[in-house]
C-alpha positions as CSV (number, residue, x, y, z in Angstrom):
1,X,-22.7,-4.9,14.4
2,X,-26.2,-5.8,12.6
3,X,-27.0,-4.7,9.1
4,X,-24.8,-2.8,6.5
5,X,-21.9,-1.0,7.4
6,X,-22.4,3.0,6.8
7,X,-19.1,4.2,5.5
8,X,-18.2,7.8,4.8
9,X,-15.6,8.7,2.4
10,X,-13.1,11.4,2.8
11,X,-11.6,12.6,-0.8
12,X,-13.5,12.1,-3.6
13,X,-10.8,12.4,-6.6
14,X,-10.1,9.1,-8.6
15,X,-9.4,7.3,-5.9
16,X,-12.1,8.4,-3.7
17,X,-14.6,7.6,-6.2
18,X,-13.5,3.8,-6.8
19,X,-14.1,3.4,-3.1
20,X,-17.5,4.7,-3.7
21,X,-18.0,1.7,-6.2
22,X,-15.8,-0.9,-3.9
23,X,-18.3,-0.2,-0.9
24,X,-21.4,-0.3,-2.8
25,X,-20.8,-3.5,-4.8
26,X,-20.6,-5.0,-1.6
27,X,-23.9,-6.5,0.1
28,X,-22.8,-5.2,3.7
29,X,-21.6,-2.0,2.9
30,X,-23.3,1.1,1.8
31,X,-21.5,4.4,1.4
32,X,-23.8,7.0,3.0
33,X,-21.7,10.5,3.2
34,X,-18.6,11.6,1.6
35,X,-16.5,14.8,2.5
36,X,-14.2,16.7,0.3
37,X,-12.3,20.4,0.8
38,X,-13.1,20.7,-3.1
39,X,-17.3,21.7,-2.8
40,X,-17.6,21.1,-6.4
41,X,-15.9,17.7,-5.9
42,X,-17.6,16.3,-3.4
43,X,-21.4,17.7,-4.8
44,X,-20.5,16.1,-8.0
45,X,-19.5,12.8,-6.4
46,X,-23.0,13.1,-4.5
47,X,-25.0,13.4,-8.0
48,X,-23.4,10.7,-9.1
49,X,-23.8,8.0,-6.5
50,X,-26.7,9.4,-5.0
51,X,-25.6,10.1,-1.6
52,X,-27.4,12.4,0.3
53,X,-25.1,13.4,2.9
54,X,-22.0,16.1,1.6
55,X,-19.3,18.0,3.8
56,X,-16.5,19.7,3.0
57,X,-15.1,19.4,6.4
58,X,-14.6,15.8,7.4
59,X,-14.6,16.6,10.9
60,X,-18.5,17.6,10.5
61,X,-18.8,14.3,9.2
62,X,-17.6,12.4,11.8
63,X,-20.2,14.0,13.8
64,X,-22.8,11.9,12.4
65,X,-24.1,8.3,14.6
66,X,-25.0,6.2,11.6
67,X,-21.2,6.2,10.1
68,X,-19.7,3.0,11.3
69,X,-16.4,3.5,9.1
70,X,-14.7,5.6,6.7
71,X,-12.2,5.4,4.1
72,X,-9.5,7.8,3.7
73,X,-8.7,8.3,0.2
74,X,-6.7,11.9,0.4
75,X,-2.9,11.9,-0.7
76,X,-0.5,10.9,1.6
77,X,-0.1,14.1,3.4
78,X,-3.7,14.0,4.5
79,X,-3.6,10.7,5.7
80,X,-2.7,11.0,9.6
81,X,-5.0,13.3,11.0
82,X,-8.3,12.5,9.1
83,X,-7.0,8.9,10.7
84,X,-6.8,10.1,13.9
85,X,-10.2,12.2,14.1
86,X,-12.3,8.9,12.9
87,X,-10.8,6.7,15.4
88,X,-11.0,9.3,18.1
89,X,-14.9,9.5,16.8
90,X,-15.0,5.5,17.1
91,X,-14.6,4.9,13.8
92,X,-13.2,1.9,11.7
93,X,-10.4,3.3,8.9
94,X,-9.3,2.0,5.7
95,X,-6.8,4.0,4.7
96,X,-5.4,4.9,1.1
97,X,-1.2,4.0,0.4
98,X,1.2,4.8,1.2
99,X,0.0,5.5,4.9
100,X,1.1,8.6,6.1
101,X,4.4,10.8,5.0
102,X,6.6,8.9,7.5
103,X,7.0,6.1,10.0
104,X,6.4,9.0,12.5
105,X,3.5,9.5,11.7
106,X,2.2,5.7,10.7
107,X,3.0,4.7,14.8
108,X,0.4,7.7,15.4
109,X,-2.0,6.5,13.4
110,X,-1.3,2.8,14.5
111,X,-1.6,4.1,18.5
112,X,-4.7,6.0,18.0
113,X,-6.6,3.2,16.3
114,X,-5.1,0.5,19.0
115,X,-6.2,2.8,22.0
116,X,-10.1,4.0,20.5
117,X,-10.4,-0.1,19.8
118,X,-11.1,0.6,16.1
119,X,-9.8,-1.4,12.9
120,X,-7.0,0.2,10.5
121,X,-6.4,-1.4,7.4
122,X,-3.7,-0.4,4.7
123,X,-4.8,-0.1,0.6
124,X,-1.2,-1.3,0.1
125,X,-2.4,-4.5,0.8
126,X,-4.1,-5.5,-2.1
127,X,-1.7,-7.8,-3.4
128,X,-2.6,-10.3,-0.1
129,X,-5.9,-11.0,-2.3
130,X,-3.7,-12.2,-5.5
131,X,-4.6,-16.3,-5.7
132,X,-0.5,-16.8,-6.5
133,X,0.5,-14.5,-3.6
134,X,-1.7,-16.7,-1.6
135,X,-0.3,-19.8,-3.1
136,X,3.3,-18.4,-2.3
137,X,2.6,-18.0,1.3
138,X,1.3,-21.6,1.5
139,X,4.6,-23.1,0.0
140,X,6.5,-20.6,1.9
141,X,4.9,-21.6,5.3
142,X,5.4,-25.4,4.4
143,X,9.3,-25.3,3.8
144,X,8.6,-26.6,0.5
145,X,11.4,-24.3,-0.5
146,X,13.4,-24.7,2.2
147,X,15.2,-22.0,4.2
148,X,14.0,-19.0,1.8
149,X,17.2,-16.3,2.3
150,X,16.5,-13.9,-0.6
151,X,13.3,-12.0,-2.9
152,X,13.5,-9.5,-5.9
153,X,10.9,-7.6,-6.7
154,X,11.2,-5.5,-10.2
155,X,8.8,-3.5,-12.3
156,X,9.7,-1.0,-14.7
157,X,7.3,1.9,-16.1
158,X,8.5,3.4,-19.5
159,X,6.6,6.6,-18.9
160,X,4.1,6.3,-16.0
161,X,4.8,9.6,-13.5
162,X,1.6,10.5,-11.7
163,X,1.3,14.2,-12.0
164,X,3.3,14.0,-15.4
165,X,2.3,11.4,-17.7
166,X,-0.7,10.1,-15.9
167,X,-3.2,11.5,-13.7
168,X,-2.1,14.5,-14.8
169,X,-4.3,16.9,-12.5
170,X,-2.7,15.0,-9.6
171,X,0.4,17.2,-9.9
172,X,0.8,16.6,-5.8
173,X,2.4,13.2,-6.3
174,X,5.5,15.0,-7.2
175,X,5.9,16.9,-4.5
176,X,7.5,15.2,-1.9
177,X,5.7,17.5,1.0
178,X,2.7,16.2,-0.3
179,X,3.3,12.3,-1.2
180,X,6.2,11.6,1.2
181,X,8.1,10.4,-2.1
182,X,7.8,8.9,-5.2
183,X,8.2,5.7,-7.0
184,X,9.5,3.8,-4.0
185,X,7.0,5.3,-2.0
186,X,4.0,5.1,-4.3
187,X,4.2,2.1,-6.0
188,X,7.0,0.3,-4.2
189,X,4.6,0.0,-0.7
190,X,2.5,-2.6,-2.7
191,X,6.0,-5.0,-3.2
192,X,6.7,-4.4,0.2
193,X,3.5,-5.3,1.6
194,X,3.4,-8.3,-0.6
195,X,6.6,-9.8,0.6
196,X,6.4,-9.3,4.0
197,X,3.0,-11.0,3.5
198,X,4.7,-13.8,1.5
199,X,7.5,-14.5,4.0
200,X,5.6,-14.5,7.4
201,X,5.9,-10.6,8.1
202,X,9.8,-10.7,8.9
203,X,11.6,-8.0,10.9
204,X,13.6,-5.2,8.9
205,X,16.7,-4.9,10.2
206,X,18.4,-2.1,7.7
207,X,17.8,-1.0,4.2
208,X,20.6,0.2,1.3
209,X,18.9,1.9,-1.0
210,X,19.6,4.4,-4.3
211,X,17.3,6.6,-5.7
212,X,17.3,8.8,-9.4
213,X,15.3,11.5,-10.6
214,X,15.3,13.3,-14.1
215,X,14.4,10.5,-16.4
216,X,13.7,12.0,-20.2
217,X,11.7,15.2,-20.6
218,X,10.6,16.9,-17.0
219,X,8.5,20.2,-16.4
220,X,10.4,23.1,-16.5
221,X,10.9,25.2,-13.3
222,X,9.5,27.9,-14.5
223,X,5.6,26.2,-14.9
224,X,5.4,26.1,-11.1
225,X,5.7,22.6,-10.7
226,X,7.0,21.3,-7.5
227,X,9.4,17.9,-8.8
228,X,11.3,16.2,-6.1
229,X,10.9,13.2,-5.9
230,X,12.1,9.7,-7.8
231,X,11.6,8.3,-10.7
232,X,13.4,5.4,-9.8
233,X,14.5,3.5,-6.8
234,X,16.6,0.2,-5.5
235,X,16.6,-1.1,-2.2
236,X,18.0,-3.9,-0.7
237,X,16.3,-4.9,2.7
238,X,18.0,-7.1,5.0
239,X,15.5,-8.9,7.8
240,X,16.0,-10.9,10.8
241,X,17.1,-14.3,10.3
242,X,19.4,-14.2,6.9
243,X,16.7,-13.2,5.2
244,X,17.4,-10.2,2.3
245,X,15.2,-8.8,-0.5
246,X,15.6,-6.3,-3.3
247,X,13.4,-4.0,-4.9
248,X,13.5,-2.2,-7.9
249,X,11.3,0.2,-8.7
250,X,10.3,3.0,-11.6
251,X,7.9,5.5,-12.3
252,X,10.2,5.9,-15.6
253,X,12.5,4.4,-17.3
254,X,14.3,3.4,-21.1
255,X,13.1,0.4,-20.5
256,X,11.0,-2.5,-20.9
257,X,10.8,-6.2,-19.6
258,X,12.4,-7.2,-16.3
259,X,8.9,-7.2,-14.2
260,X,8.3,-9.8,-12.1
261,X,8.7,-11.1,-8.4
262,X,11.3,-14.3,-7.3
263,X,11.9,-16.2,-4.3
264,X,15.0,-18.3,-4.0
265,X,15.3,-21.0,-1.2
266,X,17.7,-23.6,-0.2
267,X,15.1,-26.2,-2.0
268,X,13.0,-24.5,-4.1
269,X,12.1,-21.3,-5.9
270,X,9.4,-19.6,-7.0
271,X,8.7,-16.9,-10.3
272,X,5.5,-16.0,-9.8
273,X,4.9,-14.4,-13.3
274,X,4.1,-17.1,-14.8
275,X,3.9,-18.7,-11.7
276,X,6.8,-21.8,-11.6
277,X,8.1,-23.7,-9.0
278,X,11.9,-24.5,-8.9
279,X,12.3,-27.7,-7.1
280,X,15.4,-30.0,-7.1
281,X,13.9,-34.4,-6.8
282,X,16.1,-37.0,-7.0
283,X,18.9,-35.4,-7.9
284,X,17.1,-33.3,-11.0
285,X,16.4,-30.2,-11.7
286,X,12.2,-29.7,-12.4
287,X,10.4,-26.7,-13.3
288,X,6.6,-27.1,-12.4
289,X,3.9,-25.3,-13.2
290,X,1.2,-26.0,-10.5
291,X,-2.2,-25.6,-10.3
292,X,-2.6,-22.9,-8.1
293,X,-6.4,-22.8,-5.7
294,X,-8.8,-20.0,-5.9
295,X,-8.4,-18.1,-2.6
296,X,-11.3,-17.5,-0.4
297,X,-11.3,-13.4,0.4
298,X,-12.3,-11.4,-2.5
299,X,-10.7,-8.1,-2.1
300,X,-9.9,-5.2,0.0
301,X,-13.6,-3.6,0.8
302,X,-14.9,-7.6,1.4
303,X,-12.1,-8.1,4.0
304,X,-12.5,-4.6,5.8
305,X,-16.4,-5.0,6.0
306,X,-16.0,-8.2,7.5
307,X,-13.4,-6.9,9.6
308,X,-15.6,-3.8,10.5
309,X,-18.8,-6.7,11.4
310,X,-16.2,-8.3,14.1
311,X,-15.2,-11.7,11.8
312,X,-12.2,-11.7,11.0
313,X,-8.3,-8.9,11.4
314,X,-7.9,-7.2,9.0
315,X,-5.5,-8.5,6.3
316,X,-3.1,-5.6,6.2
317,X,-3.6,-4.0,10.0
318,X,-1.8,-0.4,11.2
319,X,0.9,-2.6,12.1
320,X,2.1,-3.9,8.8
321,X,1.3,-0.9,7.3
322,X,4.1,0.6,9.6
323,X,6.4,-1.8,9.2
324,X,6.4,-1.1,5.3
325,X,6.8,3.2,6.3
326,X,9.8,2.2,8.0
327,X,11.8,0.1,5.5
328,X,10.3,3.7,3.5
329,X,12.0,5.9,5.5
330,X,15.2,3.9,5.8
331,X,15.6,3.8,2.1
332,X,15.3,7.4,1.6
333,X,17.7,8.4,4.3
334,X,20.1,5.6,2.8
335,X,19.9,7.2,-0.7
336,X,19.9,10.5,0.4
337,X,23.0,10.2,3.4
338,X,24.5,7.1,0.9
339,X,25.4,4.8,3.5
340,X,23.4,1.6,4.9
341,X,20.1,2.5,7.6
342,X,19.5,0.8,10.4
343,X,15.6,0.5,10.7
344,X,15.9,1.4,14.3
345,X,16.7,5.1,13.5
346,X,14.1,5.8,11.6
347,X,11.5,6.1,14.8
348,X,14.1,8.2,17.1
């Protein structure tokens, strides 16, 4: 594909609009149309990027030759079908997190991209450009720590409800129509994408998970708010292989401290925050603290433009990205039925 990738953005809140910058930054890519169901939206995002090209139907859009890609930047809900349309139109698709509502629909999304022959990639994946994740996967891969057979993954927001206590015109993420759930869902993707990363991209086999909402002060019925979905969740993942890893996650919480991310191995661990390596020589116990390499990729728009130019698969395809909706959907069956899931049920 010779010169820049045209790339046409559909949603143009916050998110939207930092895609805007992403693709412009980037010496391949230029952002030459952007689609919105909000008119104001969109004609303000125009002004103030210069782009001449505004819809507020992406389907009209899609219609147009010189778009090579689009990123889908709408909440969750309205995720699959924009998806759909641009691969059906030929076009490549970097899509927002969490994917789609459901594992359902991610395999939909994954199909239509695999069958058009167009590239998916999955915003979830950003951690996959973190030097230390990077460095993980290298003494991961090298059995420096041995047989790893368990992760944690923690973090802890005192007050940080999107909708509620930030991005507080975003009152969809609460809704669980609308953003397919809420802390696990939202925030939690990212740790699951990071570990299945980390570890080689194991196989889920079930997920135990438990989920709260209610955490300090919450809207009142009465102010029309729709508020159903978690502030908090825990889920414990077994995969293939005796392989296990937990995740604990908060929109909210009476708490502080406790973030971070751990691998434990028959060998060797690994904290990554600050990064140390556990290692057992001799017969004593060392903590080191290595120098960890820059990483070559430089972030998410970089690695879908190159993608989009034919160098390289993406870093996070469709397929991960469905792999992550199903431990999803398995967690929030197991809360809500209180029993273990089998991964397997969640696509009947």
């Amino acid at each position: 594909m010779a010169g820049k990738i045209k790339v046409g953005i559909i949603g143009v809140g916050v998110i939207g609009k930092h895609h805007i910058k992403g693709f412009n930054a980037h010496p391949n890519a230029e952002v030459i149309a952007v689609a919105d169901i909000d008119e104001r939206k969109a004609e303000e995002a125009a002004r103030e990027f210069k782009i001449e090209n505004v819809f507020t139907d992406y389907r009209e859009m899609l219609r147009m030759d010189e778009i090579d890609a689009v990123a889908v930047c709408t909440p969750p809900f309205a995720h699959m079908r924009p998806t759909i349309d641009a691969a059906m139109a030929g076009k490549h698709v970097l899509c927002e997190k969490p994917m789609a509502l459901n594992a359902k629909e991610a395999k939909e999304m994954v199909e239509a991209c695999r069958s058009a022959g167009v590239k998916l990639e999955i915003c979830h994946g950003r951690a996959r450009f973190n030097d230390a994740v990077e460095y993980a996967k290298s003494l991961v891969e090298s059995g420096k720590l041995g047989k790893v057979f368990y992760g944690r993954v923690s973090s802890f927001r005192r007050r940080g409800r999107p909708g509620m206590d930030i991005l507080k015109a975003s009152k969809w993420f609460l809704d669980s129509s609308k953003a397919g759930g809420g802390a696990f869902a939202d925030i939690g993707c990212y740790d699951i994408d990071m570990m299945l990363y980390v570890l080689g991209s194991p196989e889920p086999v079930s997920v135990a998970a438990f989920t709260f909402r209610g955490v300090g002060t919450i809207p009142p019925e009465d102010k029309g708010v729709k508020y159903d979905v978690e502030d908090h969740a825990v889920a414990l993942v077994r995969f293939e292989g005796e392989l296990a890893v937990t995740f604990e996650k908060a929109w909210a919480s009476n708490m502080d401290g406790g973030d971070g991310a751990r691998l434990f191995g028959t060998i060797g661990g690994i904290k990554f925050s600050p990064f140390t390596l556990y290692l057992e020589e001799d017969g004593e116990q060392k903590d080191l603290t290595p120098q960890i390499p820059p990483r070559k990729n430089k972030d998410i728009f970089d690695d879908f433009i190159r993608a989009c130019m034919g160098e390289k698969e993406p870093i996070t395809p469709g397929e991960e990205g469905l792999k992550v909706m199903q431990i999803i959907d398995a967690a929030y069956i197991s809360a809500r039925e209180r029993r273990e899931v089998a991964v397997e049920e969640v696509l009947r």
